[in-house]
N, C-alpha and C positions, 0 to 999 in steps of 0.2 A: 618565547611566549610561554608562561606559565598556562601547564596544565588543570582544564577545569572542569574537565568531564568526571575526575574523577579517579579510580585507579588505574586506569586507563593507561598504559606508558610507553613511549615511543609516539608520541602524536607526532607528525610531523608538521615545524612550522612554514607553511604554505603563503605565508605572508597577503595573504586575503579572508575575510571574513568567511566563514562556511558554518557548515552544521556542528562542525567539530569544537567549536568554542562557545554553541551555547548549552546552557548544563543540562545536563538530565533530566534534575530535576522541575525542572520548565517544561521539557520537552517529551515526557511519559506521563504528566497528565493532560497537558496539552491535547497530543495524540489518541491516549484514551476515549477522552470526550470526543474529541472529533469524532472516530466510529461507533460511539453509542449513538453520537446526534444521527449520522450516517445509516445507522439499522434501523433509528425508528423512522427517520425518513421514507426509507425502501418500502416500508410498510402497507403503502400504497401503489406500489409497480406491479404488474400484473403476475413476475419472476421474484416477486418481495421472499419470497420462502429461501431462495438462495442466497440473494444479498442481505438478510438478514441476518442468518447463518453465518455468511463469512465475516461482515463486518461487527458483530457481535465476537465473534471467534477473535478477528484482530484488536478489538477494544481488550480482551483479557489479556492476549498474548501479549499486547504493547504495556499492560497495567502493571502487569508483571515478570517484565520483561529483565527486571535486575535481579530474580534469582533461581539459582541454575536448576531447580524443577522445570521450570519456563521454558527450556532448551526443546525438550521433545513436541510438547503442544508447540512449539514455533514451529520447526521443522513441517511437522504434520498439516498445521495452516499454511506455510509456506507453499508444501508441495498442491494444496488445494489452487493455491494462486497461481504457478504456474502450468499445474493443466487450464483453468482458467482460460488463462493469456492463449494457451494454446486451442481453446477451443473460440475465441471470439479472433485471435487472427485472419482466418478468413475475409472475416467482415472488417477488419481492416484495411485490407491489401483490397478486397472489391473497392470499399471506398477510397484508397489514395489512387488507383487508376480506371476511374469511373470514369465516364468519358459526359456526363451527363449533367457535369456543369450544378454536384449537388454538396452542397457546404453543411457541415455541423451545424448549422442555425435553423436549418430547414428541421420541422415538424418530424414525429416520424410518420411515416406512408408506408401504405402495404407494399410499393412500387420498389422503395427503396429498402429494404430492411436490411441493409448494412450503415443505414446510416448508426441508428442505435448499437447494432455492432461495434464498430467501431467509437462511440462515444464509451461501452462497457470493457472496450478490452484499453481507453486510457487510465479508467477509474482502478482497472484489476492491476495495470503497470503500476500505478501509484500506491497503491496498496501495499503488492510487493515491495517495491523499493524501500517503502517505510518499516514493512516490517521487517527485510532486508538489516535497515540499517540499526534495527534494535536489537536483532538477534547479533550481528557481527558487533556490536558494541559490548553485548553482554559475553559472547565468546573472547574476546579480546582481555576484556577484563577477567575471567575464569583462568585466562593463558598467563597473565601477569603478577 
């Protein structure tokens, strides 16, 4: 399978569709936008000061994620993401052994306030991940 990310070399072909065969260039503006849409979203959360901050931070680090200035603001945002994770796990782990019979779809309640917990430390994994995989793409390509 021809490589089409890019400089990118050694891709391994996995013989299924994945992230890895669609281009960059698709995929950095793409994401971009995504967390500009995402910050000005937040704007309205009562916590809007933080998630706007990060997802603002992730809009630039992913926009400019193909050159190697970008490396340390990745980093730097990165490590913001997983104290993150680390600080809303909690309220994850309350709500997967909740005994209370209470789903992501329910409202949030004062009763429950791990539900939003837990909906904020999926948004901060997916975050990471994304930005994860823009920094290890631009590292990869720096090695090659």
């Amino acid at each position: 399978m021809p490589n089409i990310i890019g400089n990118v070399k050694n891709t391994p072909d996995i013989g299924c569709q994945t992230l890895a065969v669609i281009p960059m260039k698709f995929l950095r503006p793409l994401f971009t936008v995504l967390f500009a849409l995402f910050a000005w979203y937040q704007l309205n959360d009562p916590d809007s000061w933080f998630w706007t901050i990060l997802y603002v931070a992730l809009s630039i680090c992913v926009g400019l994620s193909d050159r190697k200035e970008a490396e340390r603001p990745m980093l730097i945002t990165g490590a913001f993401c997983v104290a993150g994770l680390l600080r809303y796990l909690p309220g994850l782990l309350a709500f997967l052994f909740n005994k209370d019979g209470i789903s992501f779809s329910m409202g949030m309640q004062n009763d429950y306030p791990y539900i939003e917990e837990a909906r904020e430390f999926g948004g901060m994994l997916i975050s990471t991940l994304v930005l994860f995989y823009f920094w290890w793409s631009n590292y990869r390509k720096a090695q090659g």
